[in-house]
Every structure is written in C-alpha cells, then in structure tokens.
N, C-alpha and C positions, 0 to 999 in steps of 0.2 A: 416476616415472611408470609405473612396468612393476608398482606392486603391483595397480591395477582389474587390467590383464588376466592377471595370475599367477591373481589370484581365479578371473575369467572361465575360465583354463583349469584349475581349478580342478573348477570348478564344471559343467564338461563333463566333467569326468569320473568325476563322483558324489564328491569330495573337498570337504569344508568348508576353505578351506584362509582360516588367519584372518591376515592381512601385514600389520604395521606397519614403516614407513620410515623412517629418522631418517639424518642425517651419521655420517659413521667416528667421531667423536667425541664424539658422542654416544651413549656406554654406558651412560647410566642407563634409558635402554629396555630393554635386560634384565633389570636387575633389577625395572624396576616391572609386568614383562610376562609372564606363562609363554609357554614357548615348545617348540617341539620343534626346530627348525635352526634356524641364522642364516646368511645370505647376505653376502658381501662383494664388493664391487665396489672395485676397485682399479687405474682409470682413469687417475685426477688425477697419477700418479704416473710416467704415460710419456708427455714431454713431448720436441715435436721441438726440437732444439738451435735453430736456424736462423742460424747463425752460419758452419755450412760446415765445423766442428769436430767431424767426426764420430765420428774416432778419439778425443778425449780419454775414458781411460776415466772420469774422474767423470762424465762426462756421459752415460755407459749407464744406459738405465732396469733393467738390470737390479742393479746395485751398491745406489740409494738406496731402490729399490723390496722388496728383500727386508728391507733393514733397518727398512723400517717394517712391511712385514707382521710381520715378527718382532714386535715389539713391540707391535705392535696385534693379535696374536695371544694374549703373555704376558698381557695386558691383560683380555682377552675372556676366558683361563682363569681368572682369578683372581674371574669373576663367574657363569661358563655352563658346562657339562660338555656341552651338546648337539652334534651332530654340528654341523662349519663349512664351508660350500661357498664355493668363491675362484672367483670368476670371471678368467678368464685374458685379455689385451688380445688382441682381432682386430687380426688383420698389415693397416698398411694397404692401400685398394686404389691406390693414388697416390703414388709417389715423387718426391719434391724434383727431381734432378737426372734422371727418367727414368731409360732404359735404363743411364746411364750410371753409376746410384745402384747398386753393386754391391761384393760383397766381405764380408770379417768385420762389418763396420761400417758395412753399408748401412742405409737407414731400416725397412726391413723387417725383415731381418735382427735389428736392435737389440728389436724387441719378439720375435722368433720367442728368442732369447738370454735375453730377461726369461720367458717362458711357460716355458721349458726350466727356467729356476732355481726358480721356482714351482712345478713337478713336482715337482722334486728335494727342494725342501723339506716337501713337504705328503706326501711319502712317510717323511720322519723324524718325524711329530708323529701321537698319536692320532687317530682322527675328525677330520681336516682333508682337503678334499678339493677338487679343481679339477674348474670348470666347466667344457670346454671351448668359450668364447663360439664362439672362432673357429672353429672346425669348424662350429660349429653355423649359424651368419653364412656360411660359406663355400656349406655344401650348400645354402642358400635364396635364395644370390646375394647377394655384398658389394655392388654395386655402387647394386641399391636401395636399402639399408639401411643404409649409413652415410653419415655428412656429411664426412670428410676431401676431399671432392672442392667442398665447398659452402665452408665456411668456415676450413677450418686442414687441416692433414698431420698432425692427430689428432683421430679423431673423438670426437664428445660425446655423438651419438644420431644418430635419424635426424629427417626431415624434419619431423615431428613436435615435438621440440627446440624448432625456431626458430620453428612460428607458436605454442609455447605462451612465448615471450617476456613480459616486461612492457610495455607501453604506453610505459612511462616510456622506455624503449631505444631507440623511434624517433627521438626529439629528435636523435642522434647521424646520422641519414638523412633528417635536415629533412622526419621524419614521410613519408616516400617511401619508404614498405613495398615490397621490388619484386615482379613479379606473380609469384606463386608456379605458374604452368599448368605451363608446361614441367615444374618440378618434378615436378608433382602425377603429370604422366604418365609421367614415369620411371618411377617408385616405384608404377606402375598403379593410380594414385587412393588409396592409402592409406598415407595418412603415419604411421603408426606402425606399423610394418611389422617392425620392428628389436624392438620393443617385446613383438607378439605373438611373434616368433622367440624371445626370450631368454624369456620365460616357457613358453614351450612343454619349452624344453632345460632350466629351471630345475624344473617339473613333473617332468619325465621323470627328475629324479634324483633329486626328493623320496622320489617313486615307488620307485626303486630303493633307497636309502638306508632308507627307513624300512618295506620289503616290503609295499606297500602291493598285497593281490592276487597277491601271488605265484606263479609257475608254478614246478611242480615238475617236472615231467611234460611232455612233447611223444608225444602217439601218431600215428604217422603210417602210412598206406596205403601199398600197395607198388607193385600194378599201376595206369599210368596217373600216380601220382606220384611214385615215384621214381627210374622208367625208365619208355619210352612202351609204350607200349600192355600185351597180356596176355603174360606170361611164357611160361604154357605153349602159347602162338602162337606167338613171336617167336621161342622157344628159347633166347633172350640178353637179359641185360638191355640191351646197346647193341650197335650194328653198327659200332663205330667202331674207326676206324685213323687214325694221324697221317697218314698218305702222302693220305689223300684229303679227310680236314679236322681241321680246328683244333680243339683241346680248348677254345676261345672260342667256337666257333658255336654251332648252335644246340644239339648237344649239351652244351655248355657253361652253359644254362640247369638242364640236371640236376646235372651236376658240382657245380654250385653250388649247389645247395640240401644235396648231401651233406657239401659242404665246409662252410654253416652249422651242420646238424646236429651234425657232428664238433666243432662250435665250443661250440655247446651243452654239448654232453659234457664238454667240457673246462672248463666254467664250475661241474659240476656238477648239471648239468638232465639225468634220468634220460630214456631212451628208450626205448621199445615200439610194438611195430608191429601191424596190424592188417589180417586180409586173407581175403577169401573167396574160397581156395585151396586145393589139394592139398597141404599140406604137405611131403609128400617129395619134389613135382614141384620146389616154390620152390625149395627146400634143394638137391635136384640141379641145378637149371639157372641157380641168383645164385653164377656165378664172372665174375672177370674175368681176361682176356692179361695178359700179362707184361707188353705195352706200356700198359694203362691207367696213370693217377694212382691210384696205392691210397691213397696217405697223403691224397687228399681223397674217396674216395669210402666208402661206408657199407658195412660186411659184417656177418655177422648176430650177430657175436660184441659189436657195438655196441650191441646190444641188451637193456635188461636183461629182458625177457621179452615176448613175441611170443604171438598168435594168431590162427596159420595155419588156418580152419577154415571149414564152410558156417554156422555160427550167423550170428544178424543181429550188427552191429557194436558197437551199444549195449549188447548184453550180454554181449559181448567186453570193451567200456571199462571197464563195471563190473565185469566179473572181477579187471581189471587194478587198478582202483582200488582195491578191495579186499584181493591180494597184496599189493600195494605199500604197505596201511596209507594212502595221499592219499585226502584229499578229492575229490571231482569237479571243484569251483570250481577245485584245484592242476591242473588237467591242459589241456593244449590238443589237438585233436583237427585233423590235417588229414588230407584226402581231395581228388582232384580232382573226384570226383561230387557234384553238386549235392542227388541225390536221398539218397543216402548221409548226408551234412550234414544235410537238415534232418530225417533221420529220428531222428537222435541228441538233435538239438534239440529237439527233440516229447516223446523218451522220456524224455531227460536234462535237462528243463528248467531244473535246477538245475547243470548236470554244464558238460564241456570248451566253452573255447570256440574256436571252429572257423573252421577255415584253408582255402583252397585253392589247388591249384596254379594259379599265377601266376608271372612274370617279377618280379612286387613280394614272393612270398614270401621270400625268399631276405632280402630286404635287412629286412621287417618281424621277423623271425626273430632278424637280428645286432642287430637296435637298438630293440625293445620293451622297455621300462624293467621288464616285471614278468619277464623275463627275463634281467636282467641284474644277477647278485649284486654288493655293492659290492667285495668280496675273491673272491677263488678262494684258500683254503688246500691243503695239499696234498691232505686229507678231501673235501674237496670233488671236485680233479681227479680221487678213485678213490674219487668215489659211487658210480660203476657197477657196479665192482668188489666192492665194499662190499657193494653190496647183493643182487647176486649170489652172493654166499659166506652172504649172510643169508637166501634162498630155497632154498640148498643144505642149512644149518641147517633148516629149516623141513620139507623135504623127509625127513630122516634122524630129526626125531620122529616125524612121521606114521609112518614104518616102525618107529619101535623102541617103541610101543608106551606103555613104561615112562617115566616123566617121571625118574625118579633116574637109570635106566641109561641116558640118552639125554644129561643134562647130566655123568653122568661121562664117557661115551663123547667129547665134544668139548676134554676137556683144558683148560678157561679157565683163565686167565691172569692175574688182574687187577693192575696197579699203582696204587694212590694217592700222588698226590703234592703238594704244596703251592706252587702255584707263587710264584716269586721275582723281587725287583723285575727289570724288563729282561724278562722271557719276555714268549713274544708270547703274547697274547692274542684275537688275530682269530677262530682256532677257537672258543675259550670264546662270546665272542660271540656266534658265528654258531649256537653248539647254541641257546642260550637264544632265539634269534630264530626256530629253524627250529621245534626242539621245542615240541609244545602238547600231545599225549597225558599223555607221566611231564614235565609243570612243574607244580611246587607254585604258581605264582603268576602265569606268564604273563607275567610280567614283562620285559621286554628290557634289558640292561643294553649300553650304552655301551663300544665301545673305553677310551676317558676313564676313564672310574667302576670300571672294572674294574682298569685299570693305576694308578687311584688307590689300590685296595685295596691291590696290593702291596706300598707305603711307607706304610702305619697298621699300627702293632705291634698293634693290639687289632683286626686284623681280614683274612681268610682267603679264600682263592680254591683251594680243590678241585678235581682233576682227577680224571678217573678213565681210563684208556686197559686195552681187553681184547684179549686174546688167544685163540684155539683153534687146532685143528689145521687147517681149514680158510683159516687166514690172520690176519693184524691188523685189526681195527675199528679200529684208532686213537684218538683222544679220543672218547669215547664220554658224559661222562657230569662235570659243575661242578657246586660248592655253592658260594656265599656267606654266607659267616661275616661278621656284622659287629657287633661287640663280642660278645657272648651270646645272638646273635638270626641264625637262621640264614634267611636273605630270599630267596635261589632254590637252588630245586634242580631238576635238570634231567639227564634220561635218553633219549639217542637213540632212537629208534625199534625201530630194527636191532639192540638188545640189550635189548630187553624181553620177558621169560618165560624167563629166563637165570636169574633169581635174583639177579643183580648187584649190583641194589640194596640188597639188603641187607648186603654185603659191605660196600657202598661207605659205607652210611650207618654202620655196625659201624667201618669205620676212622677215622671222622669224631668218631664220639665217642670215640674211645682219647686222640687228640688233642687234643681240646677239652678231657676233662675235666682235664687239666693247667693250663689257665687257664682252666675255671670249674664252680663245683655245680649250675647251674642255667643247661638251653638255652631259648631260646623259638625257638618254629618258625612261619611263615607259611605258611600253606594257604586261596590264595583260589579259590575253584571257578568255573571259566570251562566253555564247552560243550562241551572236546574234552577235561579233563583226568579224567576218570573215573577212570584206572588208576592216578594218583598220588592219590586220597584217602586213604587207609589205611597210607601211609607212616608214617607216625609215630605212628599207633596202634600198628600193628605192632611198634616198637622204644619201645612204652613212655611213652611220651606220654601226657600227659591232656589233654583239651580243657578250656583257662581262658581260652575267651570266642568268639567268636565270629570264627572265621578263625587262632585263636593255640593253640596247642598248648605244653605246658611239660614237660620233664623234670628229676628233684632227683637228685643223689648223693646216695648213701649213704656214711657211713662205718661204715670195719668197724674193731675193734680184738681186737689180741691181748691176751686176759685174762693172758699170762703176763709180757710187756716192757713193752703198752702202745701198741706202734705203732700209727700208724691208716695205713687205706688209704680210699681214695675209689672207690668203683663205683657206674656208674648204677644207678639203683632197678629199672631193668629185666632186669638178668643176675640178680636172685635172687645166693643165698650163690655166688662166682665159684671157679671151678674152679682144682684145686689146683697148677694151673701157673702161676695169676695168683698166689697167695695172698701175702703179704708175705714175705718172705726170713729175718727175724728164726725165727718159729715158725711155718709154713706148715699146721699141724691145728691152730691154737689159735684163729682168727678168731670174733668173734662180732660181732654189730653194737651 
C-alpha cells in the first residue's frame, strides 16, 4: 500500500521516484526491472508468542529473524548490487501483561533485541542499510499509526490495513463491519497515516543514500543568529551563567543550533559564515568563560572560511562559493533577517537555499536528508581541516609566483596503492559520489560493485592518498580497472592544479602494462567535468570513438640478445633506467 504514496512523496519533491511491490519472495522482480534500491520489510517475522513463554529463546524474533534476512539477503546479492534499505520493527505501543510485561524478555523489549541485531548486521555487509521505522513512527506518534492496539500485540498497518480488507472477510462477522468513527477520530480522520509516515522516512533516505541535492556547504550569519542580538552592542555573545539559568532555557535555543552545527562538521558539511561587521570587533569580543559548554558551542576556528565585511551578502556567498570550488545549489544560507534572505534569493536565484533562525532550526539542520551523508569516513570528519590546509595551498601560490617553485616548495607525497579484498571501501565511494569537476564519467559506483572488484583477478581498484608539508589530504584520488578498460577515474577537488594526476595516472599504467598491451578508457562529459577532458590525451591516448579512448604498447627489443620489453607508446624510446637489464644501450623497437 505505501508504494501510491512513496510516489506521492516523491513527487513533492521534484523526484520521479518509479516503485514496484511484490512479496519477499518474489525475486524475479529484479531481475525483470531496473532498479536503483530495493526496500525490505521484514514484519511477518516478529510474531507475539501468546503462550506466556516469553523467555524461550527460540521464540525471540530476534534468532529466526536474522536467519532469514541473511539468506534473503544472500539471495537478493546474487541478483542486485543496488544499495538495500531494511526496515527495522516499531516497538509496540501495547503490552500483553501491562506494566507488569517487563525484563530481558518483555514484548517490547523482544523487538528493541530484534532492531539491535539488524543494526549489527547491516553494519557487516556492503550497502545494506536500516530504516529506522520506529523512530520514525515514534516522533509522528505510535499510537495513531499503528493497529496493535485494534487487532493483535503486532501491528500490520494502520487503520488503513483493515478497511482495505476483502469483502469476502466479513462472512467471518456475519458481514457486521463495525463502525469504524471512533477509529477514524483517533487517527484525526486519516487512515493511512502510518503509510504517509513510512514513506516520508523511506524518501528521506532515498534522498540521503543516492545524494539526491546534496548540501555541501551550510553559511550561516552571526549577529542575531547565532547569539541574540549585535555583538559589538552586547560586548558578549551571551550573558549567561549557570547560577541564574539553565544552559536548557532559552539560551539553550542558541546552544543548540551550535551544537547542530558542530554536528554538521562532524558529518562532513563544510562551514562559513557570513556578516556585516567589523572584523576585528567580532574577532575581539566571540570569547566564551570558562564556565560555558565549549565542546557544543561554535568558535571561529569551525569555520572553514568566513566573511566579516560591509559588502552585501550575496556577494560574499558567491565569493565563498567560488573559494570553495561548490556550486551555489551545494550551499544552504541561514540568517535570521527576512530582508537579508530574500535579497540573496533575488540575486542568487539559482544559489543557497535559505534558513532562518527558528526554534525548528536546530532539529531541520540534524534531520534534512540532503544533509546527511550515509557514512562519515574519517576524510570526511577532517573536511574542514582538509580543506583549510587546501586554501593555505592556494594562498602560498598566489605569493610564490612561480608554478614549479610553488609545487616544489610543498613537498608532495604521493602513494599508489591497490587495494585488497577486505579494505574498506566507503572513502572510495564516497570520492566518486562527491567528485564531478576531475571524474571521467560521473559515474557512482556502489559499496557492492567496488568490494566486488577486489575478488575478480582481471580487475582493479586504485587509490591514490597525498601528502605535503602542510599536512595529509588522505585518499585523494580511485581508478577502476575492469579487465583492460579503465571506467572511473576520479580526483578530489582539494588536489587539483598539484600535478597529481599525472603521477597517478603514470603509476596506473606501470601496473597495468604487466597484464595488458592495450588500455581503453571511458571519458563521458557531464556539465561540471571540464578539467578532466584531456586526461588521457595527455598520457597518450587516441580517441577510437566516441566517449572511448585507447592506448597500445610498444615493444622494444635488444638487437644484441633479443629480449623484448613492453612500453606505452606514449614514453617514446624510455629512459635508460627503465631499459632492459640484459643490454641497457642496445634497445630498438
């Protein structure tokens, strides 16, 4: 029943989102369907004893419940690599014996046990991921929304459920349907209520899951929103002390938007701020006492670049946008000025979209789905960092002048490396998802598809991780090798105009040419990949067709023993460090 209104929220949200529905067991929907996720519902499987047997552990749904999703897992890989969302059982709201239903083994408990081991599980397996029904059910009120309180101590839906019965069911109630009112008014007249919630929560991960809209960026205002009123008035950003109120009151409405922000950070969502101010007034008067919460509130070092200035704001956001290499669509703009907001909206019609201080910011902020990565790697938790050490770079060309003596002066680093079955793969991912500047193809590849590469002998997954003296980029930079056809490649932001790539792409084919004479390369051009055209021209490449690129060894041989060596056709006669070991001046091709 929840696929019409998955569409419907779908379809409010500018998303064609296309849902077919079948039984667990029925898998051949997959294969006869393309798909990008698949959803699973795994209900039927937590069932209440009612025997009063509560301790017997066979009779925990969490025991028979894992052993089928296993298998009904193994089942679904052997036909689907798409990402899998598991909906987890809402705890009921109605216990058997009441108050007195309590303990390891009470009816509650038994599914909070089952949702616990379904975590646990769907954090060992690629792209498997849980829904969390029950939260979602809980914040919109259990009590409408499900039926354990109508017809069993396990719900099945909500009200909704029982008037879409068959006809044929009433014979069992001597056709004495009973009057559904009172129902209808619980559930505040709309009996599918349950229905609209789970697809809301099932959107909201599509969302997240496949970056649909993504934000990158949060710019936020200082005076006004993220302490009251103007700084250089007040002198402080808050007048607060524990002796005369609560870090919950209403200062507590600020706290917490900092301690969202700080959340942000921590997922990866870069921060800059924005403010028509004295610069060095801000800078002198944003301290806090000893006695504040510093570990939830915002200092200026959380920011990865700020401007404190009298320009209008809009052309502050676009400065920002531009440093930072995002798009405008990646960034979200709050302010608590109305006028502020829509002047950005007028200039930036295409640009952030815009937030204000509110009592509901705080909680829109933790739980907007285009906010919230499905991993935080550890790159991620020191994008900040990251990318601050990459405006420090950026900074020390502008001054040196010189493009050679600016990239010797930084010292890089690089390492290649090949990864192997078991490494994780979450970063690799997540480059090929974020990156669209340097990707040859745009392509997203899969937890799944990528840890599948690592156990196929005839095919390759590239890292690249750099270094300077400024600090570690970290993984910076994946190719996909798959048999002689290399299908993404893919270059961080934050280490573009480094030269890197060509290192990277130089160690890729040292590599390769050991298992093969001839590479083909994908280069599809999407509207943001400009910088990576010319990749593989660059190393030699010839365009043979349209989108395909190809390179041939060469062999060289020594006219005096005979031995052949193999070099791309793009190093020309290779240098006499390479040169075969037999007679190292005798090579010819």
């Amino acid at each position: 029943m929840e696929a019409d209104f998955l569409r419907a929220e779908g379809q409010a949200r500018g998303i064609d989102l296309r849902v077919a529905a079948t039984f667990l067991d029925d898998l051949r929907l997959l294969a006869d369907r393309p798909h990008d996720a698949v959803i699973l519902g795994c209900g039927r499987c937590a069932s209440y004893p009612g025997d009063g047997n509560r301790c017997r552990p066979w009779r925990r749904p969490d025991r028979f419940l894992l052993d089928e999703v296993r298998d009904l897992l193994a089942r679904l890989r052997a036909i689907t690599a798409a990402p899998i969302l598991i909906n987890n059982l809402p705890v009921p709201t109605v216990q058997p014996l009441g108050m007195a239903d309590r303990g390891l083994h009470s009816h509650r408990n038994r599914f909070r046990r089952a949702n616990l081991e379904l975590d646990v599980l769907a954090t060992e397996l690629p792209d498997v991921h849980i829904v969390d029904i029950d939260a979602a059910l809980s914040a919109a009120g259990k009590a409408a929304l499900l039926d354990d309180s109508l017809v069993s101590f396990t719900h099945f839906g909500s009200l909704g459920w029982m008037l879409q019965r068959p006809e044929a069911e009433r014979a069992a109630v001597h056709d004495l349907f009973p009057n559904t009112a009172p129902l209808m008014a619980r559930v505040g007249g709309d009996p599918y209520g349950r229905e609209k919630v789970v697809a809301r929560e099932h959107a909201d991960r599509l969302v997240s899951l496949l970056g649909v809209d993504r934000k990158k960026c949060v710019i936020v205002d200082l005076d006004g929103t993220l302490w009251p009123g103007v700084l250089a008035e007040t002198g402080r950003p808050f007048a607060w002390h524990p002796e005369t109120s609560s870090a919950y009151g209403p200062v507590g409405l600020y706290f917490g938007l900092h301690e969202a922000l700080k959340a942000l950070k921590q997922r990866g969502i870069l921060l800059a701020c924005v403010s028509k101010n004295d610069e060095t007034t801000v800078r002198d008067l944003w301290r806090y006492d000893d006695h504040y919460p510093h570990a939830r509130l915002i200092h200026p070092e959380d920011f990865v670049t700020s401007r404190i200035n009298w320009q209008d704001k809009d052309v502050n956001i676009l400065s920002i946008a531009e440093e930072l290499g995002l798009a405008l669509s990646h960034i979200v703009f709050i302010d608590d000025n109305a006028v502020e907001r829509e002047r950005v909206r007028q200039f930036l019609p295409e640009g952030p979209g815009a937030g204000r201080r509110s009592v509901a910011l705080r909680y829109w902020l933790l739980t907007d789905p285009r906010l919230q990565p499905p991993v935080v790697t550890a790159e991620s938790a020191a994008r900040t960092q990251l990318v601050q050490a990459q405006l420090q770079r950026a900074e020390l060309r502008r001054s040196a002048g010189d493009e050679a003596a600016f990239r010797a002066s930084l010292g890089l680093v690089c390492q290649i490396d090949t990864l192997q079955p078991g490494d994780d793969v979450r970063r690799v991912r997540e480059l090929f998802e974020r990156t669209t500047q340097f990707n040859t193809t745009g392509r997203r590849f899969t937890e799944l598809e990528l840890a599948a590469l690592l156990v196929q002998t005839d095919q390759d997954l590239f890292t690249l991780r750099l270094q300077d003296r400024f600090g570690d980029h970290g993984l910076v930079g994946a190719c996909v090798v798959q048999g002689t056809e290399i299908t993404g490649f893919a270059l961080s932001c934050r280490a573009l105009g480094l030269g890197i790539e060509h290192r990277f792409m130089e160690g890729i084919l040292e590599r390769l040419i050991t298992r093969c004479h001839v590479v083909t390369a994908l280069l599809i051009a999407t509207d943001r990949n400009l910088p990576v055209r010319n990749l593989y021209r660059d190393h030699g490449f010839t365009e043979a067709g349209e989108g395909c690129w190809q390179l041939r060894a060469i062999v060289y041989r020594c006219f005096l023993c005979g031995v052949r060596t193999l070099f791309w056709s793009a190093c020309g006669l290779p240098p006499l460090s390479t040169r075969a070991a037999c007679c190292p001046y005798y090579l010819t091709k």
